[in-house]
VMD Tcl script that builds the backbone (N, CA, C; Angstrom):
set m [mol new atoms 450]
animate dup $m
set s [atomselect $m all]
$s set {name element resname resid chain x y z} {
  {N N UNK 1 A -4.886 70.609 63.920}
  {CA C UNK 1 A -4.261 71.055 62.705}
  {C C UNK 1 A -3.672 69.837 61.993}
  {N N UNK 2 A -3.930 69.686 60.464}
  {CA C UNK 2 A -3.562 68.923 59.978}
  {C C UNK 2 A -2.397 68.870 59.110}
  {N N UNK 3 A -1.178 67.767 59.273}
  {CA C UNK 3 A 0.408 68.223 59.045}
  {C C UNK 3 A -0.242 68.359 56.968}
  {N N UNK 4 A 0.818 68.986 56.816}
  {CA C UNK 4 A 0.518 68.859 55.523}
  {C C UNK 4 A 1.972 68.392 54.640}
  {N N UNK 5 A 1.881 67.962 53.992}
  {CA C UNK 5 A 3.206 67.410 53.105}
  {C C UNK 5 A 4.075 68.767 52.675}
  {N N UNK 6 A 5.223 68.389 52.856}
  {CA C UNK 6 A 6.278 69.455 52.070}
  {C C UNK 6 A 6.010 70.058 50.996}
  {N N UNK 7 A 6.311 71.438 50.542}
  {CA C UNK 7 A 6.126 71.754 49.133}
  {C C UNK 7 A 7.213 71.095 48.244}
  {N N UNK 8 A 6.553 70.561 47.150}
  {CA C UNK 8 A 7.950 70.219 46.441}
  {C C UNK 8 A 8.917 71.341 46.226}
  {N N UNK 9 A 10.351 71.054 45.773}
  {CA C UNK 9 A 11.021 71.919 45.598}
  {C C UNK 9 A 11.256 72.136 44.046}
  {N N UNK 10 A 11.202 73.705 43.491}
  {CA C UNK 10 A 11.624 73.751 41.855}
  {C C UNK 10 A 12.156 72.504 41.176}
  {N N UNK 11 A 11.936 72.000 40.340}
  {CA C UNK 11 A 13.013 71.687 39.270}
  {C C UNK 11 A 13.295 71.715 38.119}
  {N N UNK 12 A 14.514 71.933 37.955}
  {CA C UNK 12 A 14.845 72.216 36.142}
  {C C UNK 12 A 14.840 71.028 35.132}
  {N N UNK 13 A 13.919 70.943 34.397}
  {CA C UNK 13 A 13.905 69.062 34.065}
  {C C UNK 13 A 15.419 69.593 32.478}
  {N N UNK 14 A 16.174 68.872 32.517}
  {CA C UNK 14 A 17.035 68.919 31.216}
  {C C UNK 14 A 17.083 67.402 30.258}
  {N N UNK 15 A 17.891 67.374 29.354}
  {CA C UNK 15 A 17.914 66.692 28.453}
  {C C UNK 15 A 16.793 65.980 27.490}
  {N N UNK 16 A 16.997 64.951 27.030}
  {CA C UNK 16 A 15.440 64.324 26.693}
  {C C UNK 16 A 14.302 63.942 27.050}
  {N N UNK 17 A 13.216 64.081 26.600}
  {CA C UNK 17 A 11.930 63.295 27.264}
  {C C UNK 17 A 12.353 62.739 27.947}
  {N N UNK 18 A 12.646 61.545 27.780}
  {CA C UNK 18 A 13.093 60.425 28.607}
  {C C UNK 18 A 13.559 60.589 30.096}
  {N N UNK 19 A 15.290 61.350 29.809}
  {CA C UNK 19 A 16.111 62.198 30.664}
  {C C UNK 19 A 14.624 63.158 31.860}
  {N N UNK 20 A 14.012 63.785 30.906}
  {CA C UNK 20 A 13.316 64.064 31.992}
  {C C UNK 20 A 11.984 63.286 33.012}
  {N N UNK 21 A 11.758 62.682 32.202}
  {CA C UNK 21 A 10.737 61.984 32.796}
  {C C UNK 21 A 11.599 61.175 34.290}
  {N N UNK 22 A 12.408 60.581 33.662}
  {CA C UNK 22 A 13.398 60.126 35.299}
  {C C UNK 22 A 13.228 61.150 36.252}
  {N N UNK 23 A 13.991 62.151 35.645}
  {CA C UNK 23 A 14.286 63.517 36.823}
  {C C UNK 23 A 12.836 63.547 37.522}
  {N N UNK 24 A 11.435 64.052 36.954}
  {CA C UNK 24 A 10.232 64.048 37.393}
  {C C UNK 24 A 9.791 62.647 38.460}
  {N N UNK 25 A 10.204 61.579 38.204}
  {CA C UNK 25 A 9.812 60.616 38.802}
  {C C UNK 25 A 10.988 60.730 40.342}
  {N N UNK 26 A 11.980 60.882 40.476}
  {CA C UNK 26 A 12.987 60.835 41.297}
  {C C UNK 26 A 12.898 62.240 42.191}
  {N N UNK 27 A 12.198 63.456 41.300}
  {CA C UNK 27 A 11.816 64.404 42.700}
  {C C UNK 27 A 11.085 63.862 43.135}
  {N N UNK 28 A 9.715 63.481 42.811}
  {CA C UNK 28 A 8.594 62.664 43.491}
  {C C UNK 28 A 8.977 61.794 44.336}
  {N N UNK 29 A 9.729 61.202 44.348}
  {CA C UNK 29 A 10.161 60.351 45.202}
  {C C UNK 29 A 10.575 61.263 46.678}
  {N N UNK 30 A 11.748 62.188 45.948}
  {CA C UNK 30 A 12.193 62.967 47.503}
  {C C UNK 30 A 11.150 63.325 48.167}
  {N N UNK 31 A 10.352 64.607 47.288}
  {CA C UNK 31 A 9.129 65.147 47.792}
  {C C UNK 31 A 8.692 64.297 48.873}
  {N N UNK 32 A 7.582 62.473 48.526}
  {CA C UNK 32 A 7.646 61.706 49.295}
  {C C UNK 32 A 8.077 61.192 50.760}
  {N N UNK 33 A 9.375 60.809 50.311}
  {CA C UNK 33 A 10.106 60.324 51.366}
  {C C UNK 33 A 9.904 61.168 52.528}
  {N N UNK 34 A 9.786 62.738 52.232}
  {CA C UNK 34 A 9.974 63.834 53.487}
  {C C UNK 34 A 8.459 64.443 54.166}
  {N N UNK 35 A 7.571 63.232 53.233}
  {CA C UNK 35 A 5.696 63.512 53.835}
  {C C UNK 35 A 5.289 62.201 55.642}
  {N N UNK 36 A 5.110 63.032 56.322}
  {CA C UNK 36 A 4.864 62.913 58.036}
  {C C UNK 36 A 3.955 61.206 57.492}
  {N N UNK 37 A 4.520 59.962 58.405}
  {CA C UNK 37 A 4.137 59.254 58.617}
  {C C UNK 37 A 4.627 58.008 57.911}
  {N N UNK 38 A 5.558 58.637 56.639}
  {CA C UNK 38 A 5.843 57.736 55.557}
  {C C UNK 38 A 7.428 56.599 56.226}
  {N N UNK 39 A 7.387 56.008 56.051}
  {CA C UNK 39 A 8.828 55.473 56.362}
  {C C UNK 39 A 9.557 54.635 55.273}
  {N N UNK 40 A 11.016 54.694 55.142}
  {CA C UNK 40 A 11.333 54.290 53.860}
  {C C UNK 40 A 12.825 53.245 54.078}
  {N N UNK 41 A 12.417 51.938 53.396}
  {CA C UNK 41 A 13.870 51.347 53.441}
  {C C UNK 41 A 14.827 51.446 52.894}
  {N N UNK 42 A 15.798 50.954 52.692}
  {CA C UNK 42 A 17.188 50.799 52.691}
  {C C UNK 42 A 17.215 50.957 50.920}
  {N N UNK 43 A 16.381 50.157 50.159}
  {CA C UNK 43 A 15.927 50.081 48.680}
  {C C UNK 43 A 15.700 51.058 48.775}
  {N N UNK 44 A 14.543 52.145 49.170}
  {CA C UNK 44 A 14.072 52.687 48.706}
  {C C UNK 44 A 13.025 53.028 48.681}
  {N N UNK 45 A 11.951 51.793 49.235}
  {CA C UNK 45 A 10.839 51.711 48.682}
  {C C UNK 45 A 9.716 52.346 50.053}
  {N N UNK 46 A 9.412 53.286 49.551}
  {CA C UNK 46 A 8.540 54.439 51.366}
  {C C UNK 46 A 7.111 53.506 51.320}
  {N N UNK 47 A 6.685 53.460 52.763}
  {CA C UNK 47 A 5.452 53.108 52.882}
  {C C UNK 47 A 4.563 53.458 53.833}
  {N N UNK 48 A 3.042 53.290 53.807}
  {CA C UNK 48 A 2.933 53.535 55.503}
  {C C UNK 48 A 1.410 52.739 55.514}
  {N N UNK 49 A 0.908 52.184 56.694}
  {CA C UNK 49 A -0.367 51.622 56.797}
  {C C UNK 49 A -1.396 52.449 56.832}
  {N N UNK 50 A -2.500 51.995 56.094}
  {CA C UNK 50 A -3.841 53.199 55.490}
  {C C UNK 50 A -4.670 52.550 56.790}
  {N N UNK 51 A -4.713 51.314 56.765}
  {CA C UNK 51 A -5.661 50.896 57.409}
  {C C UNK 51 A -5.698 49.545 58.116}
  {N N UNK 52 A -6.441 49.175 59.317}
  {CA C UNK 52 A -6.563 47.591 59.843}
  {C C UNK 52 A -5.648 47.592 60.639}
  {N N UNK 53 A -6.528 46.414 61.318}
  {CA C UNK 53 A -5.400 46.120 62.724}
  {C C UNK 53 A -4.178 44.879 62.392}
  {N N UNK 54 A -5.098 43.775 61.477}
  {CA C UNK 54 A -3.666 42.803 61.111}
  {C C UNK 54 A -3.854 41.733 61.983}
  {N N UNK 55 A -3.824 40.774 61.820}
  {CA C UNK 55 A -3.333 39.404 62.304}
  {C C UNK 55 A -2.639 38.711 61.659}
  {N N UNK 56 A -2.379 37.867 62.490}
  {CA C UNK 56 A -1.259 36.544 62.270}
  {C C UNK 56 A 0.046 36.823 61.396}
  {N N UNK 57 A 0.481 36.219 60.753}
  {CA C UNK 57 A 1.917 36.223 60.454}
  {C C UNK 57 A 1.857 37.239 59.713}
  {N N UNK 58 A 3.203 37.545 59.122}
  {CA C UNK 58 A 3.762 38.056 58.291}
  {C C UNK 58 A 3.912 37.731 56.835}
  {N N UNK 59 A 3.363 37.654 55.786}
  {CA C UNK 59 A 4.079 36.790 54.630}
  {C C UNK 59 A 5.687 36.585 54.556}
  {N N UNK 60 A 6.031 35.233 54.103}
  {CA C UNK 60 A 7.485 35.068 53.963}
  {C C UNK 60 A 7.306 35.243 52.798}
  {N N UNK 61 A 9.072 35.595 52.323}
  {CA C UNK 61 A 9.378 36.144 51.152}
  {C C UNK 61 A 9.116 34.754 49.839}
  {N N UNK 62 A 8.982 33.521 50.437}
  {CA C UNK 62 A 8.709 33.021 49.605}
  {C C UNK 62 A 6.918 32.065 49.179}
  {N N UNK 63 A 6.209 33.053 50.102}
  {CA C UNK 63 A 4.821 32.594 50.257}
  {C C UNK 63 A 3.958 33.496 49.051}
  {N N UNK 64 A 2.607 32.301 48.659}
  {CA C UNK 64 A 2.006 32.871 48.136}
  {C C UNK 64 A 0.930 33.905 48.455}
  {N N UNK 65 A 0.913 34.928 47.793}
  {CA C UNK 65 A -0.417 35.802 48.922}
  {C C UNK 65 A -1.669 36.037 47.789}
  {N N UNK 66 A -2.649 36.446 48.304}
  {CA C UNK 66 A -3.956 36.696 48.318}
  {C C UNK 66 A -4.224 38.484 48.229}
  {N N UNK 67 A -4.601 39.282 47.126}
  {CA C UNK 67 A -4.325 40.782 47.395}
  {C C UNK 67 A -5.430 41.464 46.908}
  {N N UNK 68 A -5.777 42.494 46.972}
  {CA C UNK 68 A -6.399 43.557 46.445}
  {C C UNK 68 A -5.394 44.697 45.989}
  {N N UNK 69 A -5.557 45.176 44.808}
  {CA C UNK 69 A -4.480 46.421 44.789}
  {C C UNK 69 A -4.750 47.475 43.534}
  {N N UNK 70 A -4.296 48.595 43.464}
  {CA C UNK 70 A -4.756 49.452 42.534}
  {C C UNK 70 A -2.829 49.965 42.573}
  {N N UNK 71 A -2.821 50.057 41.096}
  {CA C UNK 71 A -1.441 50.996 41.267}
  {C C UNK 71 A -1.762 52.077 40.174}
  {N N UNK 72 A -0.851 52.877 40.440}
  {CA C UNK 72 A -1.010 54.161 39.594}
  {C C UNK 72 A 0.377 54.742 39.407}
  {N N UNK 73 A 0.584 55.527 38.624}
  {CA C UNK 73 A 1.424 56.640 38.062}
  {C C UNK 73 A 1.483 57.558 39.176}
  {N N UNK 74 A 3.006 58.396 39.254}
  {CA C UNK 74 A 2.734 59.828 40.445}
  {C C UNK 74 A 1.992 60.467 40.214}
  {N N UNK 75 A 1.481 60.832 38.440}
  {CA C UNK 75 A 0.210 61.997 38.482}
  {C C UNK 75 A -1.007 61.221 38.674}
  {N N UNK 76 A -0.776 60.124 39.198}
  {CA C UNK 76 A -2.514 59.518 39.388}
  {C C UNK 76 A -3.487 58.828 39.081}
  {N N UNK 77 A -2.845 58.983 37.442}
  {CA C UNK 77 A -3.804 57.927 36.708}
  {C C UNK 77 A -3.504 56.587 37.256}
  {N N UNK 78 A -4.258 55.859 37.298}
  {CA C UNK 78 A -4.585 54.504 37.190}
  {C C UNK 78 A -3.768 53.401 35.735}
  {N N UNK 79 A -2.879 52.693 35.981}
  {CA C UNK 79 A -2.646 51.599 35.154}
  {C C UNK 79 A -3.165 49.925 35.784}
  {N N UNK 80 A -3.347 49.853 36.679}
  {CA C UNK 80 A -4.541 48.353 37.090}
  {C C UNK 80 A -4.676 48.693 38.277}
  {N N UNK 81 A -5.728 47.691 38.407}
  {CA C UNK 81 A -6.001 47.567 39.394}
  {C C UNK 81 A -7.471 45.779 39.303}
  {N N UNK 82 A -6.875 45.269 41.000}
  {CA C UNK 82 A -7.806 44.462 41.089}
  {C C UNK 82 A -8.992 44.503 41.366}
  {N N UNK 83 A -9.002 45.726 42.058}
  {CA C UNK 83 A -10.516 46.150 42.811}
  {C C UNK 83 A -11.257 46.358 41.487}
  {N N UNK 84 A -10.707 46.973 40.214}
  {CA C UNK 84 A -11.837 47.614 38.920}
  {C C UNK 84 A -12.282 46.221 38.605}
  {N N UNK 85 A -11.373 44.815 38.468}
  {CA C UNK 85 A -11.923 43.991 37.957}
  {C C UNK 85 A -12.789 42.991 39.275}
  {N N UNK 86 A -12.875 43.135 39.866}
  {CA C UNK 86 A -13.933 42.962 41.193}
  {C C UNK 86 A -13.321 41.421 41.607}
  {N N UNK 87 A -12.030 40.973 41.747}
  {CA C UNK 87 A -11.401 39.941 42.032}
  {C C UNK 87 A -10.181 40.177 42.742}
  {N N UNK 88 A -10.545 40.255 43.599}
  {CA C UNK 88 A -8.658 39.630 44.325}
  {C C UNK 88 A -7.712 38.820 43.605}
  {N N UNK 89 A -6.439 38.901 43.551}
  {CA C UNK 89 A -5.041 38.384 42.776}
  {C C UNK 89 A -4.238 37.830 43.932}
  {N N UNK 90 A -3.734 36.336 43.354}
  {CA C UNK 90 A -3.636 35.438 44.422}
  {C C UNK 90 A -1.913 35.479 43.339}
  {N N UNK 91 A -0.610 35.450 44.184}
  {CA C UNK 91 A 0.426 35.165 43.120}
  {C C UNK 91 A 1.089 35.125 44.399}
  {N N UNK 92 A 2.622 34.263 44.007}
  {CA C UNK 92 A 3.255 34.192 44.486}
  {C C UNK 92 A 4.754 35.342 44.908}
  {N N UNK 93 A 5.566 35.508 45.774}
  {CA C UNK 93 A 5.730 36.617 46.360}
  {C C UNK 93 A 7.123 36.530 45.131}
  {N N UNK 94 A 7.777 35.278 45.120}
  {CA C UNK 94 A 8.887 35.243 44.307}
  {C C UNK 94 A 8.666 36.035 42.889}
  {N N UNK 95 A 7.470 36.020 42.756}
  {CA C UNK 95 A 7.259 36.213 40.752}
  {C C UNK 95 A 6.959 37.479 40.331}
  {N N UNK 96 A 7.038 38.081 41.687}
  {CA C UNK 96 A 6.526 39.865 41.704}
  {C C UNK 96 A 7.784 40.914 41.606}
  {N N UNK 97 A 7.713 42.104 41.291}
  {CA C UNK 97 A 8.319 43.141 41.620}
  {C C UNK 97 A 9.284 43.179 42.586}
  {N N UNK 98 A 10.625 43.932 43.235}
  {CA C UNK 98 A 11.162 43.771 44.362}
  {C C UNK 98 A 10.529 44.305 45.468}
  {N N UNK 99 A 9.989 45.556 44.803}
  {CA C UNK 99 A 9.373 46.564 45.743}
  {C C UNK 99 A 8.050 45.874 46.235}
  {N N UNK 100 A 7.060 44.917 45.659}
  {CA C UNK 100 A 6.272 44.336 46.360}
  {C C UNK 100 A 7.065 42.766 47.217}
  {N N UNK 101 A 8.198 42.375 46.420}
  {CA C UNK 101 A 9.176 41.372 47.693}
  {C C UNK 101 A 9.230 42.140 48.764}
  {N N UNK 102 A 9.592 42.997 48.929}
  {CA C UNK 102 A 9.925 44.015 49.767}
  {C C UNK 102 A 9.032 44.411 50.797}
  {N N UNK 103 A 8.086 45.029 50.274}
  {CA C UNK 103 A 6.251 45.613 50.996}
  {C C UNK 103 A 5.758 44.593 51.679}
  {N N UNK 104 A 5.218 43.548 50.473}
  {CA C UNK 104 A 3.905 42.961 51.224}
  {C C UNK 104 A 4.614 42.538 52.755}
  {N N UNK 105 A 5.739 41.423 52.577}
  {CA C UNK 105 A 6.168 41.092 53.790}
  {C C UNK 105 A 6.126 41.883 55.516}
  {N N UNK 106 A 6.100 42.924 55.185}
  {CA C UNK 106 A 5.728 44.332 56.056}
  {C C UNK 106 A 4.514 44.553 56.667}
  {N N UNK 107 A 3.183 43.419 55.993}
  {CA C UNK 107 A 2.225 43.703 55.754}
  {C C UNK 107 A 1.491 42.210 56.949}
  {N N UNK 108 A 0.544 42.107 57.714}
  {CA C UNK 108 A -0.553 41.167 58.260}
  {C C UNK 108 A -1.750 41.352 57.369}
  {N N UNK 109 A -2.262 39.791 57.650}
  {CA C UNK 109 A -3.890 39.518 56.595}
  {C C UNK 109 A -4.658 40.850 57.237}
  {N N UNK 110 A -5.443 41.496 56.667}
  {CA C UNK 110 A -6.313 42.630 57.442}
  {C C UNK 110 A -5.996 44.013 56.558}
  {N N UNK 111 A -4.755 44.334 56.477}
  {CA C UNK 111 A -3.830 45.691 56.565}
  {C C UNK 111 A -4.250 45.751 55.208}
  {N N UNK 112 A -4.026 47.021 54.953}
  {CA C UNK 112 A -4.080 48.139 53.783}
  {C C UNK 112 A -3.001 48.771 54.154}
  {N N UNK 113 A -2.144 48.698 52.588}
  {CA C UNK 113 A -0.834 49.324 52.896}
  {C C UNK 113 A -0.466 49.990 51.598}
  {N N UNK 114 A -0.071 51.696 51.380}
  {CA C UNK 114 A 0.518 52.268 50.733}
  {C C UNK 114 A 1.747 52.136 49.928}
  {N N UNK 115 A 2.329 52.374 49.225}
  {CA C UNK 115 A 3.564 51.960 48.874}
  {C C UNK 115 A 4.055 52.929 47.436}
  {N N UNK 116 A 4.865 53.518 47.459}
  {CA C UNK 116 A 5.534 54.657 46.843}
  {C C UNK 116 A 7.117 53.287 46.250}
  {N N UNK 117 A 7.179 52.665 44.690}
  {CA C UNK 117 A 7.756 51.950 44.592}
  {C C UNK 117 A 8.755 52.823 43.485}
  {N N UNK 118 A 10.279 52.936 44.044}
  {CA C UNK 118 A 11.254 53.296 42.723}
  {C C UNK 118 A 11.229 52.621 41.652}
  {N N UNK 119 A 11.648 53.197 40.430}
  {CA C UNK 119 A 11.538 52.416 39.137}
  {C C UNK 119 A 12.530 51.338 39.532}
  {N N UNK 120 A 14.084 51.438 40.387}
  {CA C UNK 120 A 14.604 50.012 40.490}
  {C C UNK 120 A 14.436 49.209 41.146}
  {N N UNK 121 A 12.901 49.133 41.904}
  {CA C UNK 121 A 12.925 47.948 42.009}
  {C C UNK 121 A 11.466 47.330 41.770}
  {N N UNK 122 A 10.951 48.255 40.684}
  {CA C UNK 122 A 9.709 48.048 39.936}
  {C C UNK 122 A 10.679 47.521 38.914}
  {N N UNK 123 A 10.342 48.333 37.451}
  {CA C UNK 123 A 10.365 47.643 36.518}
  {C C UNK 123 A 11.533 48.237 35.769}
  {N N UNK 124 A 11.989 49.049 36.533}
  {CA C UNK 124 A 13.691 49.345 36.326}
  {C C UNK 124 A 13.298 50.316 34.599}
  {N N UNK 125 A 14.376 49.914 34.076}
  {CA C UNK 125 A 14.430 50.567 32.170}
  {C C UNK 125 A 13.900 49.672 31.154}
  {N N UNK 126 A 12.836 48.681 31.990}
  {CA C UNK 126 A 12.234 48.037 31.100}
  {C C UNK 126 A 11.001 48.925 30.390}
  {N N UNK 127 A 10.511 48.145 29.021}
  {CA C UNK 127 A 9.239 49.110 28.630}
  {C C UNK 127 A 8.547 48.678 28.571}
  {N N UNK 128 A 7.600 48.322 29.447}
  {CA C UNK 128 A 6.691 47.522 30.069}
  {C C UNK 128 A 4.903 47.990 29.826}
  {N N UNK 129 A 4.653 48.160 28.689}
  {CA C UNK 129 A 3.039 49.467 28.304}
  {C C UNK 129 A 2.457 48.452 29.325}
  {N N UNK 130 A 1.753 49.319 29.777}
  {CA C UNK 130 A 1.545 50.773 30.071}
  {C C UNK 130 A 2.629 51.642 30.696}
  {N N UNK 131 A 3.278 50.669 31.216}
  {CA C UNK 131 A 4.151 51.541 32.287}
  {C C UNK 131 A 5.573 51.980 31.930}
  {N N UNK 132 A 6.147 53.101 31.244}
  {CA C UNK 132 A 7.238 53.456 30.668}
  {C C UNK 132 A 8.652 53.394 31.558}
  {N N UNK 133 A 9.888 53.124 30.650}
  {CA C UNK 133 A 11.058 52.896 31.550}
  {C C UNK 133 A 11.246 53.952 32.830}
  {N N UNK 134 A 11.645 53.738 33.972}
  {CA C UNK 134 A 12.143 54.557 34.449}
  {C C UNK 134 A 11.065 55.118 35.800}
  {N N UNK 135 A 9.908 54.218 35.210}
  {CA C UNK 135 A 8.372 54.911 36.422}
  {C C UNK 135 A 8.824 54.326 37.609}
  {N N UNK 136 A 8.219 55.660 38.513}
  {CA C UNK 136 A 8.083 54.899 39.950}
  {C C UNK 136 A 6.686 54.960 40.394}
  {N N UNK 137 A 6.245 54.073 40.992}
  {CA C UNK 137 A 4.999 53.501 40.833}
  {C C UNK 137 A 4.260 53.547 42.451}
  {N N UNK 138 A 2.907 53.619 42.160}
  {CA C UNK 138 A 2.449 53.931 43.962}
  {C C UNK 138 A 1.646 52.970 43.741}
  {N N UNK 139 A 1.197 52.215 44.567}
  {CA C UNK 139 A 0.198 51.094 45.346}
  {C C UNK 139 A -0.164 51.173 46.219}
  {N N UNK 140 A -1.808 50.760 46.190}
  {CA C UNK 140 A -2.667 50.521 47.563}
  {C C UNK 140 A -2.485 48.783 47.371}
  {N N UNK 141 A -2.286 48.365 48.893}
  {CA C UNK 141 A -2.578 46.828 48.583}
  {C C UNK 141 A -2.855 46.762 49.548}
  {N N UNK 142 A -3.946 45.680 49.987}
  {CA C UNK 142 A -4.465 45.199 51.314}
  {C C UNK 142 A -4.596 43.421 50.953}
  {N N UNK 143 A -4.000 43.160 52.107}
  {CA C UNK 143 A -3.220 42.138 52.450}
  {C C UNK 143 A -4.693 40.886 52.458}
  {N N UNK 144 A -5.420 40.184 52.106}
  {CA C UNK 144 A -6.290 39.161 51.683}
  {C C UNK 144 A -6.167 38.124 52.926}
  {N N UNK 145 A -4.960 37.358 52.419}
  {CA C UNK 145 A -4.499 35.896 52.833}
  {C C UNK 145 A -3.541 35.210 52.218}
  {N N UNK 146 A -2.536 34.667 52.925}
  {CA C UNK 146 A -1.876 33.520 52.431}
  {C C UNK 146 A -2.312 32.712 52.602}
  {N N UNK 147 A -2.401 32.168 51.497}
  {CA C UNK 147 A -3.192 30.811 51.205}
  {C C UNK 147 A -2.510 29.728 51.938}
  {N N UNK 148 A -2.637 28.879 52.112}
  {CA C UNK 148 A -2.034 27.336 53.259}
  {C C UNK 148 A -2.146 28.050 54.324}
  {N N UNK 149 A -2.532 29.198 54.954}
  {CA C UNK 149 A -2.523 29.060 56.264}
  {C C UNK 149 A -3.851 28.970 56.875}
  {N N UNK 150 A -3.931 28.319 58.187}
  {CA C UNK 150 A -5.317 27.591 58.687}
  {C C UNK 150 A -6.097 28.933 59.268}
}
mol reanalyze $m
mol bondsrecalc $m
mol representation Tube
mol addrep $m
């Protein structure tokens, strides 16, 4: 038998677009947090491994990495991804998101890793098109290489 995720629970969205769009993004999140396998830190930010066994280190928080990744919206759509443009994205860990400071480090060369990111420590109340203030953001990323290592 296969576990199945929580039902979300009702909610009453109030005030403005805006006002609601938070509320919508922040049940999603709970919903989340309470789906079998997921684990979530201290930020915030839930994750869990899709795939691979992983070797060697860990990225440090101040190393450059090597990635594949697709992120999307909670309803799904797609706003990038590296895999559509058929290239891996090589950047450094400092110049990213918190929630990917946060993730990749979690992560060995090999791994495919999920990631359910809050708007604070994505892109917070910035308005960032595609991605509107307040989003919380999901990612597949599988871990490439840090570059300098032998």
């Amino acid at each position: 038998m296969t576990a199945r995720p929580p039902a979300a629970a009702p909610v009453t969205y109030t005030g403005t677009p805006q006002e609601q769009w938070v509320q919508g993004q922040k049940a999603y999140e709970a919903w989340s947090a309470a789906r079998p396998g997921w684990k979530v830190t201290g930020s915030g930010l839930q994750y869990r491994k899709l795939k691979g066994k992983g070797s060697g280190r860990h990225p440090e928080p101040t190393d450059t990495v090597t990635i594949h990744y697709v992120g999307r919206f909670i309803d799904g759509r797609e706003f990038d991804s590296s895999r559509r443009r058929g290239e891996p994205a090589t950047f450094p860990l400092p110049a990213l998101i918190k929630g990917w400071q946060e993730g990749v480090p979690l992560m060995r060369v090999g791994e495919t890793f999920a990631f359910v990111v809050p708007s604070a420590i994505a892109y917070g109340e910035r308005n960032r098109p595609p991605i509107p203030p307040g989003s919380t953001l999901l990612f597949e990323i599988e871990l490439i290489a840090i570059p300098g290592d032998g």
